[in-house]
N, C-alpha and C positions, 0 to 999 in steps of 0.2 A: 085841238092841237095837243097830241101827248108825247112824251117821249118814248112810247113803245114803239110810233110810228118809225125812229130811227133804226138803221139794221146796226146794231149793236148789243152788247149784252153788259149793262152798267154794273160798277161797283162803288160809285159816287154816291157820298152822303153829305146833304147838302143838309144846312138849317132848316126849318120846321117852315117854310112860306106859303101863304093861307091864297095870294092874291093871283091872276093872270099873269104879272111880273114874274112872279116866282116862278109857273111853270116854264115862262117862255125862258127863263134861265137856266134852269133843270135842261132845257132842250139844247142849247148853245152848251152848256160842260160835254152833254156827253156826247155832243158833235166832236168837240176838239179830243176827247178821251177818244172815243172811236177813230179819229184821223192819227193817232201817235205813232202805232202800226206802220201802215201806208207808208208815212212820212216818214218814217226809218231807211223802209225800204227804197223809198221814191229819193231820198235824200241822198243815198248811197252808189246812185247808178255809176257803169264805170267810165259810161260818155260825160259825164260833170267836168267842167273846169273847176278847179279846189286849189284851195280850201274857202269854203263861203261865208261868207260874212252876214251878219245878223240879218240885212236888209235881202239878202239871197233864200236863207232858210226860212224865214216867215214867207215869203213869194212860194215856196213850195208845199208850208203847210198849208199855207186859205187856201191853196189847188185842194188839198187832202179832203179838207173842213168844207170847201165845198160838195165835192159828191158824197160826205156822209150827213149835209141837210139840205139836200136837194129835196128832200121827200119830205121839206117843209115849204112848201112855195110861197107860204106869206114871209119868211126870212132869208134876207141874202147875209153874203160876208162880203166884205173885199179889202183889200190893201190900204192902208192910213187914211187916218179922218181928219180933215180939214172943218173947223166948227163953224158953220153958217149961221149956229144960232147965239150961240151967247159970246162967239169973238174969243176964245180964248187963243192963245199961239201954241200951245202946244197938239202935235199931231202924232195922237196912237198909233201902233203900227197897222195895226189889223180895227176891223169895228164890223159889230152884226147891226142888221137895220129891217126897219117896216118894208115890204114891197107891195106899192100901191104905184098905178098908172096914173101919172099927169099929179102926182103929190113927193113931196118928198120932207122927209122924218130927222126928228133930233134920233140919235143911234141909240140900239136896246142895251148897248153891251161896247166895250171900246176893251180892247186889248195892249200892253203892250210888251215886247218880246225882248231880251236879253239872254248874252249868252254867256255859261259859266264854265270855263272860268271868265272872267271877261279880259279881251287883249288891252284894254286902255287903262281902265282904273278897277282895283281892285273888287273895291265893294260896291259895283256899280249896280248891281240886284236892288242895294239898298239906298244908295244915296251917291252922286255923283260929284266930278271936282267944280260941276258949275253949276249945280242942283239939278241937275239932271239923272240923278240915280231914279230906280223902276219904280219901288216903292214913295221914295218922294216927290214926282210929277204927283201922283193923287193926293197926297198931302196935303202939295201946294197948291192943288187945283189946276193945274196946267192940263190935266187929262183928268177924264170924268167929272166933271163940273156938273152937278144938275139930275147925276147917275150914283143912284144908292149902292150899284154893285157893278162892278168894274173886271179885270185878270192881269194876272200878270203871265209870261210862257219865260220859261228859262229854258235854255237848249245846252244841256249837260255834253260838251266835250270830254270830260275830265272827269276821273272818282264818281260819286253813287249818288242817288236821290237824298240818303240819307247824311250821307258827310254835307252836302249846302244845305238840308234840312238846319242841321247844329251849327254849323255855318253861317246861313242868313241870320238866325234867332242871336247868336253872338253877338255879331255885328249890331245888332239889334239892341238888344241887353249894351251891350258898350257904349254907345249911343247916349241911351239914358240916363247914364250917369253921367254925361254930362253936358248936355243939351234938352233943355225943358221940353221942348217940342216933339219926344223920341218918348215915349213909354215903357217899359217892360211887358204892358199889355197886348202890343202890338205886333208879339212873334208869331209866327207862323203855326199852327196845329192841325198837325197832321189829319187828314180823315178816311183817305186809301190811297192802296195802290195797284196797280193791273201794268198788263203790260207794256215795257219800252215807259211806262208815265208814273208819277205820283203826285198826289191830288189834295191841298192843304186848303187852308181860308184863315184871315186874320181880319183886324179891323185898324183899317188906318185912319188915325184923328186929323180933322182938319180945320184945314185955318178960319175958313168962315162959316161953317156948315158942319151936319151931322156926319158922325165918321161913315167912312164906304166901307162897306164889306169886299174885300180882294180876295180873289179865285186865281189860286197859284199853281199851274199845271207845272211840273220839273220834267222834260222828254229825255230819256237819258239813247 
């Protein structure tokens, strides 16, 4: 299983990972890199009822994100993960998985999507009014429980990859000073960008467990 196999042409730098985990993650980024495209386009048609709302535009990325890893057949995608294994309540929007007949898998990869700017609460990228912000479900555990490496999708209405770049990391930064639980370690760092996307990773600490590595696509 390699990432060449995908029809894409990457610009994804990911950390240094030695194991099977790794590649099959390598393989999932630059599935959703190679769907950013697409989903511009597919996002844009002039039949749409608009303006879509977060649970609309993830429905039309995993379309994207599936025919660019279809040419993996041991991995599907599909729309919100409901956890069968460890019980937890919260449900990603999107999550990649094993495909195996008459079996079935704790998820490779769990996603979840927010849009920037967000119509509800500000900094909801980063922390929500009822802990429900993107970066704090893995925090808290509510998403990726048991998963060393996790993403986040923000779908840029508004301004550039790099204004919520400075953006999230503020927030971020703000945070810290003054809630113990928030790091300054924990901003975002940048590592490319390509088209319609840009393509970060940070490390979010958590409450019982080792921190997750987050994969943060920006679609603008």
């Amino acid at each position: 299983m390699t990432a060449e196999n995908l029809n894409t042409t990457s610009n994804v730098i990911l950390p240094e990972i030695s194991s099977d985990l790794g590649k099959t993650i390598r393989i999932i980024i630059e599935a959703i890199q190679a769907a950013c495209t697409p989903f511009k386009k597919a996002s844009t048609q002039s039949n749409l009822r608009i303006p879509l709302n977060e649970n609309k535009l993830t429905q039309i990325l995993v379309e994207q994100i599936e025919v660019k890893i279809k040419s993996q057949p041991a991995i599907g995608v599909k729309n919100q993960y409901s956890d069968i294994f460890l019980g937890t309540k919260g449900i990603p929007d999107f999550y990649f998985h094993t495909v195996e007949e008459g079996a079935t898998h704790e998820p490779l990869f769990v996603v979840e999507s927010k849009r920037l700017p967000s119509p509800t609460f500000e900094r909801e990228y980063v922390i929500g009014q009822t802990k429900n912000g993107g970066i704090e479900r893995f925090k808290m555990e509510k998403h990726g429980k048991g998963l060393s490496q996790c993403g986040i999708v923000g779908f840029i209405e508004n301004f550039t990859c790099d204004y919520w770049l400075q953006t999230i990391n503020k927030w971020i930064i703000d945070l810290s000073r003054i809630d113990n639980n928030w790091s300054p370690d924990e901003i975002l760092v940048e590592s490319s960008s390509y088209d319609n996307c840009c393509y970060s990773i940070s490390k979010a600490k958590r409450l019982s467990s080792e921190p997750v590595l987050l994969h943060h696509i920006l679609i603008s």
